[in-house]
HTML snippet that shows the backbone in 3Dmol.js (N, CA, C, O; Angstrom):
<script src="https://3Dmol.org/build/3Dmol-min.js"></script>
<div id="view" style="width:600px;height:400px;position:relative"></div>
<script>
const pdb = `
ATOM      1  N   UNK A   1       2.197  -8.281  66.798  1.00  0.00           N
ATOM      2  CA  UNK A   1       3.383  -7.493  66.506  1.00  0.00           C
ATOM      3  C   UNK A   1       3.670  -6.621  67.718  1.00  0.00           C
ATOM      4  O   UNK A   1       2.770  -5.934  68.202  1.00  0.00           O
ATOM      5  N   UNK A   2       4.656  -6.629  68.121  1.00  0.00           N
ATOM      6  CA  UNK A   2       5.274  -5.841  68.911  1.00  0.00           C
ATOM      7  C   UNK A   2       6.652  -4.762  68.781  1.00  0.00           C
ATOM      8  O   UNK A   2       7.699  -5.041  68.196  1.00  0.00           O
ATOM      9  N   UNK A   3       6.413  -3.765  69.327  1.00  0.00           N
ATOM     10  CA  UNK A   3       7.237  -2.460  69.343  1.00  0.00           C
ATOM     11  C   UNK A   3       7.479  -2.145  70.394  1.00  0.00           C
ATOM     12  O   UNK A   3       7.512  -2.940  71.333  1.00  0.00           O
ATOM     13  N   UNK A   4       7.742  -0.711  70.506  1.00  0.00           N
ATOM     14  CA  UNK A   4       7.827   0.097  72.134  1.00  0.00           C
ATOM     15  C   UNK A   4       7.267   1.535  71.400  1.00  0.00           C
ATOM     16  O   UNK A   4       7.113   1.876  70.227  1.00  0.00           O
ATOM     17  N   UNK A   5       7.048   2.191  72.721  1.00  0.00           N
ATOM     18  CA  UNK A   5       6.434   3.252  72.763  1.00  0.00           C
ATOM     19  C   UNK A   5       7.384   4.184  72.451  1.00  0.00           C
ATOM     20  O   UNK A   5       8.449   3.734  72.874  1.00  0.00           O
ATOM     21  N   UNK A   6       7.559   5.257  71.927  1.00  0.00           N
ATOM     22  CA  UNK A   6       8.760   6.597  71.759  1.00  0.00           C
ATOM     23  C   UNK A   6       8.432   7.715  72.653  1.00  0.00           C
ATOM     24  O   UNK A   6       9.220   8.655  72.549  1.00  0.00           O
ATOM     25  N   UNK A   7       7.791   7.818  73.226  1.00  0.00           N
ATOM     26  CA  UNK A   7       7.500   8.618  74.316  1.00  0.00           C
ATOM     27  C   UNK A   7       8.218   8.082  75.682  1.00  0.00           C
ATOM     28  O   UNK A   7       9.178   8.709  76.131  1.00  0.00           O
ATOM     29  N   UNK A   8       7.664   6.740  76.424  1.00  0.00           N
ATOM     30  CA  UNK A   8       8.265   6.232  77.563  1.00  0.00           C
ATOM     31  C   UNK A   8       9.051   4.826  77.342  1.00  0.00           C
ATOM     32  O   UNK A   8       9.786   4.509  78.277  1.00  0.00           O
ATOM     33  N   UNK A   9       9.003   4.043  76.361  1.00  0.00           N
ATOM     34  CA  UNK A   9       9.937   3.136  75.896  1.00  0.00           C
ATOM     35  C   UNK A   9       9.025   2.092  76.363  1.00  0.00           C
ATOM     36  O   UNK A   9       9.549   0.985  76.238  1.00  0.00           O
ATOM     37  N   UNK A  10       7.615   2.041  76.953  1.00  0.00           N
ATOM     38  CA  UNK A  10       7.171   0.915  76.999  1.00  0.00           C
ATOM     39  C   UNK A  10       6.512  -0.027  76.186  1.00  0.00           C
ATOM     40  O   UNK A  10       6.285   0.421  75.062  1.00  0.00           O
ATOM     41  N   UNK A  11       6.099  -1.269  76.389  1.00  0.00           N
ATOM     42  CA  UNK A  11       5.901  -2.370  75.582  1.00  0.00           C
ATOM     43  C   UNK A  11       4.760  -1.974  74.452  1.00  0.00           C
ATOM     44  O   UNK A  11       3.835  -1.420  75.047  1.00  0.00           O
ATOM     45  N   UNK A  12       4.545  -2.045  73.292  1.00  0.00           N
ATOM     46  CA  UNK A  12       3.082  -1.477  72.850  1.00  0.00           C
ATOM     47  C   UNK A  12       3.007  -2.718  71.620  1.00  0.00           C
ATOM     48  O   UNK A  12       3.880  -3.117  70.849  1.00  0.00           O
ATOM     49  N   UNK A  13       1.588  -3.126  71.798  1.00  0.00           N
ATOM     50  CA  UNK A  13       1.222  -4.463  71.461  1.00  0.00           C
ATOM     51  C   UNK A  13       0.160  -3.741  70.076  1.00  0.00           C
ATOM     52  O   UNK A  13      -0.731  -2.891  70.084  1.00  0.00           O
ATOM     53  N   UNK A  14       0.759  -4.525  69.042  1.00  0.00           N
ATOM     54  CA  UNK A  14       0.075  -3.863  67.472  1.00  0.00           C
ATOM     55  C   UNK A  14      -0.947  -5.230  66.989  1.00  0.00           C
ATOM     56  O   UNK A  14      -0.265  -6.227  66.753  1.00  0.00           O
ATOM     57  N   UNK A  15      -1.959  -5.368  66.867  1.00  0.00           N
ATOM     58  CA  UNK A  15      -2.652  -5.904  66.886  1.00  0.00           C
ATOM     59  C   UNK A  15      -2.276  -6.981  65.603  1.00  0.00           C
ATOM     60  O   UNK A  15      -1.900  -6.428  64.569  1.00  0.00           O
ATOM     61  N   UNK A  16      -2.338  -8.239  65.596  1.00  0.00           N
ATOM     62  CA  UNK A  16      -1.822  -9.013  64.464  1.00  0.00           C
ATOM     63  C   UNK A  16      -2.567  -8.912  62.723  1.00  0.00           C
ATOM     64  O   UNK A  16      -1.991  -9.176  61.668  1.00  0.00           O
ATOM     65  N   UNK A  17      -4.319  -8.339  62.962  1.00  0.00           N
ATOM     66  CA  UNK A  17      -4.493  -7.908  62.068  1.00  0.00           C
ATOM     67  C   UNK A  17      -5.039  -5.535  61.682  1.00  0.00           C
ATOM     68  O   UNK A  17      -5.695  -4.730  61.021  1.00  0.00           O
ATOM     69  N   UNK A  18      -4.219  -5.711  62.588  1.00  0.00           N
ATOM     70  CA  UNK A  18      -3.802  -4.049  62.182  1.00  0.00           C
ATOM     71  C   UNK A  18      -4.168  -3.836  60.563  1.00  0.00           C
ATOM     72  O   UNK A  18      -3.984  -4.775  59.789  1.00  0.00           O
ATOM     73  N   UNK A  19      -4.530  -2.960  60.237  1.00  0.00           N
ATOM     74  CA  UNK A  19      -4.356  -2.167  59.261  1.00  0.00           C
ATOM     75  C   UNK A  19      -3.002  -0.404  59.233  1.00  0.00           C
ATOM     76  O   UNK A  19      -2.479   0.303  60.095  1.00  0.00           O
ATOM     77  N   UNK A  20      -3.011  -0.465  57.596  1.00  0.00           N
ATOM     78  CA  UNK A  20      -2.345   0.236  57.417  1.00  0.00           C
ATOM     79  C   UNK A  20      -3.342   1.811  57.942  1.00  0.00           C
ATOM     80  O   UNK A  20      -4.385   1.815  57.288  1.00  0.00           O
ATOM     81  N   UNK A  21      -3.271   2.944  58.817  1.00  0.00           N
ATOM     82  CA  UNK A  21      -3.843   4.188  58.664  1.00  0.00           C
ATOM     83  C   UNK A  21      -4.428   3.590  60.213  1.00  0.00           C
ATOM     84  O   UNK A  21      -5.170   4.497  60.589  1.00  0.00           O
ATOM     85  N   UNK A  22      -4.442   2.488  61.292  1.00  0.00           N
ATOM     86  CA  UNK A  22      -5.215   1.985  62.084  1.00  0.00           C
ATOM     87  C   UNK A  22      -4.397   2.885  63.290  1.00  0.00           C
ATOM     88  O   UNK A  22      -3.189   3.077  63.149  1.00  0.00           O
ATOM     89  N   UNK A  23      -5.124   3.428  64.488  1.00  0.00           N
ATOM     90  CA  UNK A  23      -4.724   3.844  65.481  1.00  0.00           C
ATOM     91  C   UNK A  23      -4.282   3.311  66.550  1.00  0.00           C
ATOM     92  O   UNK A  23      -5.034   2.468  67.039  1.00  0.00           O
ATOM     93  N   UNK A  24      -2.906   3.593  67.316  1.00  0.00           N
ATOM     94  CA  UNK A  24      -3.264   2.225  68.379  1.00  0.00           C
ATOM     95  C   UNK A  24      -2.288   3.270  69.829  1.00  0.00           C
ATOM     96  O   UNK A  24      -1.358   4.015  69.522  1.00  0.00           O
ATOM     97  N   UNK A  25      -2.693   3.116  71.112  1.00  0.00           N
ATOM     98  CA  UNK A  25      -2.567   3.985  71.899  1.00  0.00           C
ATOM     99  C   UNK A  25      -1.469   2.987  73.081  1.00  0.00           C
ATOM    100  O   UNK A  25      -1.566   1.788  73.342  1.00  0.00           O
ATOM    101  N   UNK A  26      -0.436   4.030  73.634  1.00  0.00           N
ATOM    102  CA  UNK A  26       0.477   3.679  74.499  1.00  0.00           C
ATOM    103  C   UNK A  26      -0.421   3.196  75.763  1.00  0.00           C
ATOM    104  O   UNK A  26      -1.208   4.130  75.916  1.00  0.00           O
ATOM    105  N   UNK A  27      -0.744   2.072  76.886  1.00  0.00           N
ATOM    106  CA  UNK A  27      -1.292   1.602  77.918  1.00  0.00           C
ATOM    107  C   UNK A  27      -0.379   2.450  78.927  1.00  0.00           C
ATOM    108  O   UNK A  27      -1.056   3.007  79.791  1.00  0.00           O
ATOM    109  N   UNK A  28       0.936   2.668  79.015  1.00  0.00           N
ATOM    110  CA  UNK A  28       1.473   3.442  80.375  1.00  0.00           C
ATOM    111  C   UNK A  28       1.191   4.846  80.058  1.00  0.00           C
ATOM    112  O   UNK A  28       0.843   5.456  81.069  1.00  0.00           O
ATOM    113  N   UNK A  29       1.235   5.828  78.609  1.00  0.00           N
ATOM    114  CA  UNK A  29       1.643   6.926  78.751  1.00  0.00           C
ATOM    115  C   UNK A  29       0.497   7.361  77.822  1.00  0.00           C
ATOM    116  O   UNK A  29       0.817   8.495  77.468  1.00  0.00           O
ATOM    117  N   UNK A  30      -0.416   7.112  77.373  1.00  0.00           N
ATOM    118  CA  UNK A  30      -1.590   7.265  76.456  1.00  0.00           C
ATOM    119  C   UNK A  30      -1.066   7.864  74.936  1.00  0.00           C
ATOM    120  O   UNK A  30      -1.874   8.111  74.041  1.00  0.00           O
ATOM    121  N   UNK A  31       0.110   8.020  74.816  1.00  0.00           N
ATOM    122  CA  UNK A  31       0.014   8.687  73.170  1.00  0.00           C
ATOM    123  C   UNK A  31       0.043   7.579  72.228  1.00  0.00           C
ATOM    124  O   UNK A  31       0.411   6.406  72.289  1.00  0.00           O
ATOM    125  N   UNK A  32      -0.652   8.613  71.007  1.00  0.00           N
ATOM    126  CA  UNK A  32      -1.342   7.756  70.273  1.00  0.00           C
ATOM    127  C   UNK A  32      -0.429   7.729  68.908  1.00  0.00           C
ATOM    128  O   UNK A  32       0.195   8.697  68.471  1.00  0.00           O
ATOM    129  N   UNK A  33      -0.486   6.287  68.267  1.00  0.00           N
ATOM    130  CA  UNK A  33       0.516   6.092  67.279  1.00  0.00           C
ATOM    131  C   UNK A  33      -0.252   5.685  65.847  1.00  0.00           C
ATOM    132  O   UNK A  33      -1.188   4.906  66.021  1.00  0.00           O
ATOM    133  N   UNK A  34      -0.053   6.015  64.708  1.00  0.00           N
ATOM    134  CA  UNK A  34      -0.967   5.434  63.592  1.00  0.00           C
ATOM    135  C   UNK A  34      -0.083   4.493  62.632  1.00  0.00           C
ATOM    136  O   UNK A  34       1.048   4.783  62.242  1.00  0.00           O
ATOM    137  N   UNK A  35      -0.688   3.479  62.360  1.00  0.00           N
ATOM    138  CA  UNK A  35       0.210   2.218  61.704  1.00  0.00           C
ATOM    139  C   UNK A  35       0.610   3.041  60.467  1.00  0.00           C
ATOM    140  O   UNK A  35      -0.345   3.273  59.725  1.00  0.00           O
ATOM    141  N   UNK A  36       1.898   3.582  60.033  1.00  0.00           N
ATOM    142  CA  UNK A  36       2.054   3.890  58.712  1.00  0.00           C
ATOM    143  C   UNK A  36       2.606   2.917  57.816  1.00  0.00           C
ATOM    144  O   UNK A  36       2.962   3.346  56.718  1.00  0.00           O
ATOM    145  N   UNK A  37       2.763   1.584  58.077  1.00  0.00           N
ATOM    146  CA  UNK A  37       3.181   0.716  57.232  1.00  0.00           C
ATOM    147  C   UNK A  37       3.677  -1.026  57.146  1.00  0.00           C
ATOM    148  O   UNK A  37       4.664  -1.207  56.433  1.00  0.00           O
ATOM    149  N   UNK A  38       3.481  -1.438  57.362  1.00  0.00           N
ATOM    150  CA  UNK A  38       2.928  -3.150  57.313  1.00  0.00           C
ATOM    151  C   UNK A  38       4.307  -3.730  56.397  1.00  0.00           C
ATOM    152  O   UNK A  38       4.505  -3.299  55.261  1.00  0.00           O
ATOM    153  N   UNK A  39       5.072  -4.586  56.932  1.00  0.00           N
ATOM    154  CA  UNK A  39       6.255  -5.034  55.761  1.00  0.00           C
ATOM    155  C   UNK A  39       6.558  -6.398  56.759  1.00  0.00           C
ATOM    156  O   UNK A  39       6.716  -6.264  57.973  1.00  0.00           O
ATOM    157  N   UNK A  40       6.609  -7.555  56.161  1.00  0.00           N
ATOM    158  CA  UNK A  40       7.503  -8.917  57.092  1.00  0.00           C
ATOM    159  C   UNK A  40       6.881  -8.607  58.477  1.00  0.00           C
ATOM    160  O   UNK A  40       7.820  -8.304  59.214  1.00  0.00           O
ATOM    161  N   UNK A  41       5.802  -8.554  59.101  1.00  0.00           N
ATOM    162  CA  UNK A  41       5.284  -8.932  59.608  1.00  0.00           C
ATOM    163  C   UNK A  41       6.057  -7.437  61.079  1.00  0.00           C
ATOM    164  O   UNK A  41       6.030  -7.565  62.303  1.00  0.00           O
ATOM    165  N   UNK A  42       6.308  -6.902  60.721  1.00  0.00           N
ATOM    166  CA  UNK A  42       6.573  -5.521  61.612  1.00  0.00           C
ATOM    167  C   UNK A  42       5.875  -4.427  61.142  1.00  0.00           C
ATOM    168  O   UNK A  42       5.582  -4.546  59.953  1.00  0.00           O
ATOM    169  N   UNK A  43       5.402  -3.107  61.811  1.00  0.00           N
ATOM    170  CA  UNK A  43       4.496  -2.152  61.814  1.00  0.00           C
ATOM    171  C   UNK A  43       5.503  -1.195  62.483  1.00  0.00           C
ATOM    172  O   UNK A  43       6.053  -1.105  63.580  1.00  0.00           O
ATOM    173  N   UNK A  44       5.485  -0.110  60.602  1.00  0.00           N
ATOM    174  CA  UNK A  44       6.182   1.109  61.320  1.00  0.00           C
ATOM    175  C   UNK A  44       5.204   2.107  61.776  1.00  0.00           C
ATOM    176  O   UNK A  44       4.325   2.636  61.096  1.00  0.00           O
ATOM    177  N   UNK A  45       5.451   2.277  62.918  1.00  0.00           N
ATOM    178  CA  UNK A  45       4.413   3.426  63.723  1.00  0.00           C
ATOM    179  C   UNK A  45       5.177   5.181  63.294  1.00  0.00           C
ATOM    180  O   UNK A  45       6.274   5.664  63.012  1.00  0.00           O
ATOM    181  N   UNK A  46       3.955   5.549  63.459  1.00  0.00           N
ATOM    182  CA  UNK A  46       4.160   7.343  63.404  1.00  0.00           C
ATOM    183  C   UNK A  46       3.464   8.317  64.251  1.00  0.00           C
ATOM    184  O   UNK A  46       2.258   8.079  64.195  1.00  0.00           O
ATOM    185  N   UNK A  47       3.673   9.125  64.867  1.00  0.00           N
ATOM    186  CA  UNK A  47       2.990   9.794  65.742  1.00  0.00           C
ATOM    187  C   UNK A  47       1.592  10.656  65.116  1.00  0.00           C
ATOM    188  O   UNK A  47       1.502  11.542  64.266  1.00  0.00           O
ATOM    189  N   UNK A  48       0.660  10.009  65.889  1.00  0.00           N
ATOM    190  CA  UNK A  48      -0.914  10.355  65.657  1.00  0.00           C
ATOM    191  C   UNK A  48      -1.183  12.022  65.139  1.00  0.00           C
ATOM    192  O   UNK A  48      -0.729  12.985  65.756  1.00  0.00           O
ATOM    193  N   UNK A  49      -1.861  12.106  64.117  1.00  0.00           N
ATOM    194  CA  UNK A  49      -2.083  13.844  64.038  1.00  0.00           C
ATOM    195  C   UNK A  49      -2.991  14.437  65.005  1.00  0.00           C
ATOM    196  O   UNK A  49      -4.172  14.090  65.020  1.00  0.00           O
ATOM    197  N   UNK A  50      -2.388  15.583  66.077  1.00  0.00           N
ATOM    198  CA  UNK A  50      -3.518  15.753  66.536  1.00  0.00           C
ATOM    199  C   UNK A  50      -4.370  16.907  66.082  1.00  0.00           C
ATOM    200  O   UNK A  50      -3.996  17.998  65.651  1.00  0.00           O
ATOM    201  N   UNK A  51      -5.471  16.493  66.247  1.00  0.00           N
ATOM    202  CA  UNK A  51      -6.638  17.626  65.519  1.00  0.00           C
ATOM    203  C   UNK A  51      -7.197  18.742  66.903  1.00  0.00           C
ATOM    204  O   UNK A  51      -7.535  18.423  68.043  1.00  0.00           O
ATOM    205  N   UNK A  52      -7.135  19.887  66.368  1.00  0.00           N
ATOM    206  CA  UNK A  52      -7.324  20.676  67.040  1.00  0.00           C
ATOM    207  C   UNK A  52      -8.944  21.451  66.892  1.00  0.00           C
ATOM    208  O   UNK A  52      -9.325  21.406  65.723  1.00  0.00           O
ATOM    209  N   UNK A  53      -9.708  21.976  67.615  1.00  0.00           N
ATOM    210  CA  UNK A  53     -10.890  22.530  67.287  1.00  0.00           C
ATOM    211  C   UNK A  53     -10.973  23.475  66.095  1.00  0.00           C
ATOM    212  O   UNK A  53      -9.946  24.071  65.769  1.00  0.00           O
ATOM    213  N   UNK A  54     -12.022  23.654  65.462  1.00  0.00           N
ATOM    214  CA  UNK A  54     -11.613  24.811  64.396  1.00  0.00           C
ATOM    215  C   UNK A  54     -13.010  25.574  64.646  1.00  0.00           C
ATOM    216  O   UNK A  54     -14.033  25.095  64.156  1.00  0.00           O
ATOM    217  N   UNK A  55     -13.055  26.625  65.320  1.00  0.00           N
ATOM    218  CA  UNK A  55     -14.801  27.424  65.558  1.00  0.00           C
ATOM    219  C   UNK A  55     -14.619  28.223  64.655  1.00  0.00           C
ATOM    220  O   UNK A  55     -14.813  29.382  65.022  1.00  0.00           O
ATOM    221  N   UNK A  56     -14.268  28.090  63.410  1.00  0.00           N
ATOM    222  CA  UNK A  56     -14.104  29.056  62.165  1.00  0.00           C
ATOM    223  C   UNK A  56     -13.957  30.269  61.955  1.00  0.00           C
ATOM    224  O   UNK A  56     -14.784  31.037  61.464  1.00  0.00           O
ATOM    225  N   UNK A  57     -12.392  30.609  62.489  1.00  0.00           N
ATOM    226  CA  UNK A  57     -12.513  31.468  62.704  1.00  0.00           C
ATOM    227  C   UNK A  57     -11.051  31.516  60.990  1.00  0.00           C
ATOM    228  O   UNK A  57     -10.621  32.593  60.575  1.00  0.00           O
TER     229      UNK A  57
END
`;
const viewer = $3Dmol.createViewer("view");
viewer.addModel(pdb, "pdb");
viewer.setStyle({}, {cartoon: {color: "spectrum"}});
viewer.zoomTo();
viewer.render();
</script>
């Protein structure tokens, strides 16, 4: 499956057996996208949560 990136518009290759919740990362611009959904053989992507440190405060 193939898309593009929303950051730099480049090519980003979704693996044919992807899962739904699976991570998959831009090769030109590194951001990271999480498969939110699997339909006819296309994968809607969503931008990765990023997690931040938590020293409990």
């Amino acid at each position: 499956m193939n898309t593009s990136c929303n950051e730099c518009g480049a090519g980003l290759a979704v693996p044919d057996d992807a899962i739904v919740g699976e991570l998959v990362s831009c090769k030109d611009c590194s951001s990271e996208y999480e498969v939110a959904e699997i339909s006819n053989g296309t994968a809607l992507l969503k931008a990765a949560e990023k997690v931040g440190e938590d020293w409990g405060e």
